[in-house]
N, C-alpha and C positions, 0 to 999 in steps of 0.2 A: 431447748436441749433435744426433743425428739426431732426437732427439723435437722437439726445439726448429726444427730444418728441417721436420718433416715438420707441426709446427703452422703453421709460417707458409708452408708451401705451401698450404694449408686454405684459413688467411685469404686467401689470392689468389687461388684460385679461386670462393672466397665471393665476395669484392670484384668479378670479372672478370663471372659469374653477374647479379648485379647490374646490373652495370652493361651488362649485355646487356639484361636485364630493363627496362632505365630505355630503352634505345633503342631497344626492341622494342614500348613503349606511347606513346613519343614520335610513331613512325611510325605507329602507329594512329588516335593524335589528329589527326595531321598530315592523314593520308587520310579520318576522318570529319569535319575540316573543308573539306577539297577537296569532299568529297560533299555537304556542308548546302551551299557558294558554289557548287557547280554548279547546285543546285536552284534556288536564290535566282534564280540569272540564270536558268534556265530562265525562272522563275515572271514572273518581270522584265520576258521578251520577248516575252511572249504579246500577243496585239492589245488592242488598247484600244476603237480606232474600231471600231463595231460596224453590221452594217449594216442596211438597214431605211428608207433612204431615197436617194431619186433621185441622181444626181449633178448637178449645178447645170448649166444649158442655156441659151446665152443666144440671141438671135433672138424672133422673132414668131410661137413658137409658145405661148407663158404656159403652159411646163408647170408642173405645182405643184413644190414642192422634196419633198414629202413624200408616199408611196405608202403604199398600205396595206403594216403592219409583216405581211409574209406569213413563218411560219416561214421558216427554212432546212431544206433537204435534209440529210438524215442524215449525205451526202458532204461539202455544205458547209461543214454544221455541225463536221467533224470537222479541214476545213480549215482552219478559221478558230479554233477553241477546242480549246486541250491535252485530251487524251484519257489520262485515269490511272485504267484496272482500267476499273470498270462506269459510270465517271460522267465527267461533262464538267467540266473546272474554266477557270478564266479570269480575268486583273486588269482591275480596270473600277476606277479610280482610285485611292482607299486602300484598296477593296473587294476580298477575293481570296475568287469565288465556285464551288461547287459542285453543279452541277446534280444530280440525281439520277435513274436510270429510272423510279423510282414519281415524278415530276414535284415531287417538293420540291427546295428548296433550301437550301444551308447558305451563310449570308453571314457571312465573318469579316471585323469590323471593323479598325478601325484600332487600336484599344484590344485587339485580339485577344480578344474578347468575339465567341464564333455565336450567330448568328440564323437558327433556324431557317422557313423560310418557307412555305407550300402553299397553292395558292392555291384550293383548294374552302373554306378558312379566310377568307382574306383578302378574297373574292369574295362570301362567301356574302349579303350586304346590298346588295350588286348589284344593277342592272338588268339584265334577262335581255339586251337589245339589247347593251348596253356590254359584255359578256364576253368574244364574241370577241374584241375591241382588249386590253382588256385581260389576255385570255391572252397574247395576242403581245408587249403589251413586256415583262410578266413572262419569256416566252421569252429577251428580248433582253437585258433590262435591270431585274433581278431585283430589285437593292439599291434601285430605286424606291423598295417599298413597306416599306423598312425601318421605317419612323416608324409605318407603321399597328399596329402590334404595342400601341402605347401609347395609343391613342385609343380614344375613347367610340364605340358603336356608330355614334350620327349625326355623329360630326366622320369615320369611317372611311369613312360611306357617302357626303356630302358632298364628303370629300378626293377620293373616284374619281370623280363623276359631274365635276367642276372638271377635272380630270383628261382625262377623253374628252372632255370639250367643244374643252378646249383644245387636242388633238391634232387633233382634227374640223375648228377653224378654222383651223391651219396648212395642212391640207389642201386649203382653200379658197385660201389665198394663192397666186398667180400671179405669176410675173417677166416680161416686164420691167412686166405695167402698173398695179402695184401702187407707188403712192409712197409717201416717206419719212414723211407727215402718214396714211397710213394703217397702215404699217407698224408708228409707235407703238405703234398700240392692243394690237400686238404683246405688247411691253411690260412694257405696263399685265396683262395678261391673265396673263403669265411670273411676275411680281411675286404676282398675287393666289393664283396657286399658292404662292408663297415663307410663306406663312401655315399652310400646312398641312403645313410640315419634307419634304417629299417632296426625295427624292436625283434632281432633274433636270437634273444637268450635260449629261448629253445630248440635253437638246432645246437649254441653252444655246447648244451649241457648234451644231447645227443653223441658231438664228435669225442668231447671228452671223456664219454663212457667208448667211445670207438678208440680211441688211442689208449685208453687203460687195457682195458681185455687185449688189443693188439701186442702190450707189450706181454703179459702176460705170462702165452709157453718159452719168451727168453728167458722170464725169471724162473720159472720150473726149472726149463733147464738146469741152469746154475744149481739152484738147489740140489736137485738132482745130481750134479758132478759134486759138490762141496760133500754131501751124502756119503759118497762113494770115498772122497778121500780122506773121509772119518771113519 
């Protein structure tokens, strides 16, 4: 009888061991899933809008909407874009990028496929003019030049000079007295970049804060006359 109690004391503390064991790797899963969902939304909250251009002015001064893209300061830079260890990281759409001090960058896709980026590479077909610019929105807006990776030397050097032109002529654009029949060409110009897969949601969202404010003192107007014949 005592052997027979003192085996099934055994099994119970076998059993009890266990099942400490099972609640002790439970809470561990538990808390390295809290820690992947903290990251996530870390990663989540980072800025998106990036900056690099004017804020929109209305009045009779016709400033342009778009400034030269001038780096940010180190402070700025570190206020605006998550800082992890030696490098800068940031979400710029489905894009989650990582700057690097030797001036590369790593873009992970949507497909979770990097792309590694550097732009003495991506550049070197360049015109010496164009570099500056386009050091700067590489600075800003990295995942641009994703597509170039896969292009022939002259659709690569073609796709940039297309590229600075079109950044050069937004530059030119002036509110208020730029109209809606000029603004098109706008457009048309957005579009013929669309040909060379370049990731430009961010002049997108640009033109179309430009074409909103453009329409704008129309609709005052109106208002303005409706106003009057009430």
């Amino acid at each position: 009888m005592e052997g027979e109690e003192e085996e099934e004391g055994s099994e119970d503390n076998d059993r009890g061991d266990e099942q400490r064991d099972e609640e002790e790797g439970e809470e561990n899963d538990c808390d390295d899933d809290r820690r992947d969902e903290e990251e996530g939304e870390e990663e989540a909250s980072l800025v998106e809008d990036q900056v690099g251009f004017n804020n929109v002015e209305e009045g009779g001064g016709g400033k342009s909407l778009v400034q030269n893209l001038a780096p940010l300061s180190l402070q700025e830079e570190a206020n605006e874009r998550g800082m992890r260890g030696s490098r800068r990281w940031w979400k710029e759409g489905n894009f989650m990028i990582a700057h690097y001090p030797d001036g590369s960058v790593i873009v992970t896709l949507e497909t979770k496929e990097k792309v590694t980026l550097q732009p003495s590479v991506l550049f070197a077909e360049a015109r010496e003019e164009h570099r500056p610019l386009l050091s700067d929105i590489f600075f800003q807006w990295p995942n641009t030049f994703v597509p170039l990776g896969n292009m022939s030397t002259f659709s690569r050097r073609s796709a940039l000079i297309s590229l600075v032109s079109f950044v050069e002529l937004l530059k030119d654009v002036s509110l208020p007295e730029a109209t809606l029949e000029e603004f098109a060409f706008v457009y048309g110009g957005l579009a013929a970049l669309g040909s060379y897969q370049l990731e430009v949601d961010w002049l997108c969202k640009r033109i179309d804060q430009m074409a909103f404010f453009l329409e704008l003192p129309a609709w005052r107007d109106r208002l303005e006359k409706v106003s009057k014949e009430l």
